[in-house]
C-alpha positions in Angstrom: 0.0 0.0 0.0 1.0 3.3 -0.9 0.7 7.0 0.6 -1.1 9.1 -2.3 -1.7 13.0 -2.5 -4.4 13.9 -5.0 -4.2 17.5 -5.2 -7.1 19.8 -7.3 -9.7 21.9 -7.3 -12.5 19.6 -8.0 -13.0 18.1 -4.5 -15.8 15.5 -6.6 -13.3 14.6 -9.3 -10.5 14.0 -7.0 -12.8 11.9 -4.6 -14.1 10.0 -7.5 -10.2 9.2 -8.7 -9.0 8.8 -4.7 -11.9 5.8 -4.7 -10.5 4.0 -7.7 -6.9 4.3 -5.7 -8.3 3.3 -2.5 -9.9 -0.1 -3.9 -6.3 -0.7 -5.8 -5.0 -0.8 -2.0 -3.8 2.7 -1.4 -4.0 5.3 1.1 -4.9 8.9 -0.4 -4.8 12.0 0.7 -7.0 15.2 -0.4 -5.7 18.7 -0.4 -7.6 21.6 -2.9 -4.3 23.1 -3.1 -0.4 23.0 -3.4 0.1 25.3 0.0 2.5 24.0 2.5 3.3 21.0 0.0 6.2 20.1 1.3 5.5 20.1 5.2 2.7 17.9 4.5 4.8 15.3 2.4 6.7 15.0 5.6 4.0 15.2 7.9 2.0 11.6 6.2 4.8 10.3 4.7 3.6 10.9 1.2 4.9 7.9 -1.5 3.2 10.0 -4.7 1.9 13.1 -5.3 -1.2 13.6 -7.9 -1.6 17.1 -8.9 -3.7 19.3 -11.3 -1.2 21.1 -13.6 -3.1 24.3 -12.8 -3.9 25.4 -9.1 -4.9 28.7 -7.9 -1.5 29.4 -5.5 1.2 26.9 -6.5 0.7 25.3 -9.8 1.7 21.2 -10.2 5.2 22.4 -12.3 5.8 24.8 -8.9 5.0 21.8 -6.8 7.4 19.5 -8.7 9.8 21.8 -8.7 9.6 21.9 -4.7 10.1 18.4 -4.4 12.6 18.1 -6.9 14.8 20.3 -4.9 14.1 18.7 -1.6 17.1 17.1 0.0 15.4 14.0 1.0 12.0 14.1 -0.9 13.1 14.4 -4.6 13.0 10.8 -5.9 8.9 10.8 -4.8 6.9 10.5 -8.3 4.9 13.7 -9.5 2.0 12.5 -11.8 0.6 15.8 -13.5 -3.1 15.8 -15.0 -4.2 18.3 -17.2 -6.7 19.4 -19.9 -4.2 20.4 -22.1 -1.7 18.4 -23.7 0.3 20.4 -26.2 3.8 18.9 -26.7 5.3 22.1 -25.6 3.2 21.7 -22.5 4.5 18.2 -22.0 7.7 18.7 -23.1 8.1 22.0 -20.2 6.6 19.2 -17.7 9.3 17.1 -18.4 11.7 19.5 -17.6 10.4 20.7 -13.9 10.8 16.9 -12.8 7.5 15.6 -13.8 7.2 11.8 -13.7 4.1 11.1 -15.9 1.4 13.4 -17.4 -2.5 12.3 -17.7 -4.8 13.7 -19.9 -8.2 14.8 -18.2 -10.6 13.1 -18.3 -8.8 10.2 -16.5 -9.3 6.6 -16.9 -9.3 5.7 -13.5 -7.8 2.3 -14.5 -4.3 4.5 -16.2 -4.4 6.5 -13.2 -3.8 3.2 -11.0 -2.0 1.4 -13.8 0.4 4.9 -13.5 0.9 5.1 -9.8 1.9 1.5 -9.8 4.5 1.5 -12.5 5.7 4.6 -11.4 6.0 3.4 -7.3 7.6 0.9 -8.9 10.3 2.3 -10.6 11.0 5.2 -7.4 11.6 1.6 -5.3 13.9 0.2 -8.0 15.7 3.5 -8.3 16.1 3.5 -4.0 17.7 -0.1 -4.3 21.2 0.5 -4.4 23.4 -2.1 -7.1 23.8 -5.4 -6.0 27.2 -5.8 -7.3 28.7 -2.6 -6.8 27.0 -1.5 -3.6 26.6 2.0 -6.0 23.5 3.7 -6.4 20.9 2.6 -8.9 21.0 4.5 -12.8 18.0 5.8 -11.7 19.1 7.1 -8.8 21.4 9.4 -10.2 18.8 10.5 -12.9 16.8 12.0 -9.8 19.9 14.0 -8.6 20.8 14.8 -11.5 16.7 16.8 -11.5 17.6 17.5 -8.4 21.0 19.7 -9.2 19.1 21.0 -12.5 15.8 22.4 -10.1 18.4 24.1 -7.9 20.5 25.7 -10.4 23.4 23.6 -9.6 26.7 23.9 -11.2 27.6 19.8 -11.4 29.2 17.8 -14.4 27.9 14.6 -15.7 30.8 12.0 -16.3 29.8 8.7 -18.0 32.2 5.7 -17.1 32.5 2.9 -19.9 34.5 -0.4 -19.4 35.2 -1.2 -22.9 35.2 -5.1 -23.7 33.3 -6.4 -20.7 31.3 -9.0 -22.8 34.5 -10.5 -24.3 36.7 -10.6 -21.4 34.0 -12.5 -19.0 34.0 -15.3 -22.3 37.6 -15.1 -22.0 38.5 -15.3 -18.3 34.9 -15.5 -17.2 32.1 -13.5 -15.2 33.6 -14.1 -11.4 36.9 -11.8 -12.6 34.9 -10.0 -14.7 32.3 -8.7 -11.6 35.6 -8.7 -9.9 36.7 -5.8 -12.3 33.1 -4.1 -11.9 33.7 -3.9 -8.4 37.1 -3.1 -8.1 36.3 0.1 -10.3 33.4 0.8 -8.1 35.9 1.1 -5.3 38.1 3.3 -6.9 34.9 5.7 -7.4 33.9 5.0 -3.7 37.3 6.5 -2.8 37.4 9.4 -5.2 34.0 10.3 -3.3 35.5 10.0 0.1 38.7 11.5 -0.8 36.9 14.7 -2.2 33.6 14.5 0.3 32.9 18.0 0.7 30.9 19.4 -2.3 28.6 17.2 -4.6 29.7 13.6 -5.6 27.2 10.7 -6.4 28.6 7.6 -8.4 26.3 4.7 -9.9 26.2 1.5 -11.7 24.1 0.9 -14.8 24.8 -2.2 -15.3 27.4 -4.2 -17.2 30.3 -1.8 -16.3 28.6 1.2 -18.0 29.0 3.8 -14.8 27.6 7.3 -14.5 29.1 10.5 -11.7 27.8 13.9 -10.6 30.9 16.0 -9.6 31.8 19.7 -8.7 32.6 21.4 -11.8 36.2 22.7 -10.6 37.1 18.9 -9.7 36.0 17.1 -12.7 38.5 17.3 -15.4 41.0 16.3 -12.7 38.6 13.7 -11.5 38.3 12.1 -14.9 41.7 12.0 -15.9 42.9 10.9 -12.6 40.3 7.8 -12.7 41.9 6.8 -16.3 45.5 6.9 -15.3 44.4 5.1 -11.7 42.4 2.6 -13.8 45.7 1.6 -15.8 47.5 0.7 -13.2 44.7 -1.6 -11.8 44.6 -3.5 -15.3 47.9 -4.7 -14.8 46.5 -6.3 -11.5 43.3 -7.5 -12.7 44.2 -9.0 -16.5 44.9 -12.8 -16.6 47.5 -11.6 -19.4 49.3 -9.2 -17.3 49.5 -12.0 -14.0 50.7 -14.3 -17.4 53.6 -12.0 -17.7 54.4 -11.1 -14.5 54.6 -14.8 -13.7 57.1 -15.6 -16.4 59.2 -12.4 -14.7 58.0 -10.0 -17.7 56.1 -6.5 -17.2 54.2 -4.7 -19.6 55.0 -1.4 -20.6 53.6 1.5 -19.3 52.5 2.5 -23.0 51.6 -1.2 -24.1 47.8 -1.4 -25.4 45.9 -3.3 -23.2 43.9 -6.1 -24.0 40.4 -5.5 -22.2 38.4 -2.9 -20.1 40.4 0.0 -21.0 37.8 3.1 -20.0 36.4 5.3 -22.1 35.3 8.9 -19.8 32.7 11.2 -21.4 31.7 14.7 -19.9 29.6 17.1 -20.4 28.9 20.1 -17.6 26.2 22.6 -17.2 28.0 25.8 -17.5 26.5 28.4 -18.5 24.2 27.1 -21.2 23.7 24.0 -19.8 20.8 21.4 -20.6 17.5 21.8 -19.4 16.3 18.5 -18.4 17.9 14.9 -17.3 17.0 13.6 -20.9 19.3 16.6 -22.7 22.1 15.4 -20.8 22.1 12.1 -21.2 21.1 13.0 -24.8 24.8 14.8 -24.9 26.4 11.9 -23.1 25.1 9.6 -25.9 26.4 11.8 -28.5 30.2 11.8 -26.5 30.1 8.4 -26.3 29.3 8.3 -30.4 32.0 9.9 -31.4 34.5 8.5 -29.2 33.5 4.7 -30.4 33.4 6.2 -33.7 37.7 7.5 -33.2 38.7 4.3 -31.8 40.5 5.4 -28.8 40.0 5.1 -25.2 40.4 7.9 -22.8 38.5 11.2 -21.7 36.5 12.8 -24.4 35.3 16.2 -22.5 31.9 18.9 -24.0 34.0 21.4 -25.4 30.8 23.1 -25.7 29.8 23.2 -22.1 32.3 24.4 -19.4 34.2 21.2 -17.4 
């Protein structure tokens, strides 16, 4: 069972909807309007908030702005309904930190289907990574909302360990997690190292990694990572144990044969992206290009400050 706000004018509507969420097993909660939003979220221990997208004090973008910035209520879902659904509209949604947006009338069975899937994925995003011990991808998508809804200065950093499919068929999946984690640890330390300011690392799965760091640390943090990273390979590749068995080293400049890193970055600046989706949008096109050059490394936005 869930703790729902339903928040609109229509008292008659919102009952209506709040009985077709009650008999799905939830708890809900009526308010006409989006005053004192946030003290009330604390007060019941709200799990979703349901809001008409135009209220006579705070409108629904205001109140998921509010909880968007809130340092320990921005990963609840905001479900907006609305009359209007203009893709501008939408798209502006989107960008305060709105989860899902309904179409008035609602079908009562979308509106449950909607809380659901969305309660689901705010518990999925809460669960840190089994493997890593990280946070979830989803996780850091709410933060980085979160940082976007305060105006915070951060920089996005996407983490790739290249070859991870065809080193766990070479040398198998228990030193290939082994790998996972032991780069997990390194970020871990990088976090404690610099713990004052903003720092959030996660694991999407597969060795594909994602960071949120201070803008005046990140270049250093990203290049630091790759050169720590090297030395680690030495450690962790079967070849490299191969060689250092028969009394060999490799060179510091030999090419490695697996999970070499490819770092992309892009920051906000001061035309930074307006929503979670631009970034990841920018991080996409990074990590084109860099695939596309054939080289591993740290591929930085030139066109946004990092």
């Amino acid at each position: 069972m869930a703790k729902v706000l339903f928040i609109d004018t229509d008292e008659q509507y919102a009952r209506y909807l709040c009985g077709h969420l009650t008999g799905a097993g939830h708890a809900c909660f009526y308010k006409k309007t989006g005053e004192n939003i946030l003290e009330f979220v604390e007060k019941h221990g709200v799990d979703v908030v349901i809001c008409e997208a135009m209220l006579p004090d705070v409108c629904g973008f205001g109140i998921s702005r509010r909880i968007r910035s809130h340092e320990n209520h921005f990963m609840i879902p905001v479900i907006l309904l609305s009359t209007m659904s203009e893709e501008t509209e939408l798209q502006y949604g989107y960008t305060q930190g709105v989860d899902a947006y309904l179409t008035k009338p609602v079908d009562p069975d979308a509106l449950v289907s909607c809380v659901s899937h969305k309660l689901a994925e705010a518990a999925s995003a809460a669960t840190n990574d089994p493997l890593t011990g990280l946070y979830s991808s989803g996780r850091i998508k709410s933060s980085v909302q979160r940082a976007i809804t305060k105006r915070q200065s951060f920089v996005l950093a996407y983490i790739e360990m290249l070859g991870v499919p065809n080193f766990a068929r070479m040398h198998g999946v228990e030193l290939r997690d082994k790998a996972i984690r032991q780069l997990a640890r390194l970020l871990t330390h990088w976090g404690e190292k610099y713990g004052e300011g903003l720092f959030e690392a996660g694991h999407m799965g597969a060795g594909h990694f994602v960071c949120i760091v201070e803008p005046d640390k990140a270049a250093r943090f990203c290049k630091a990572l790759n050169e720590e990273w090297k030395k680690h390979l030495h450690k962790l590749n079967p070849a490299a144990k191969t060689h250092e068995g028969n009394g060999e080293n490799l060179r510091a400049d030999e090419e490695l044969p697996d999970l070499s890193l490819m770092i992309c970055a892009t920051g906000s600046g001061v035309v930074g992206a307006h929503s979670t989706q631009e970034y990841f949008d920018t991080i996409a096109h990074l990590r084109n290009k860099a695939l596309a050059s054939e080289k591993t490394g740290v591929f930085l936005d030139l066109r946004h400050k990092v």
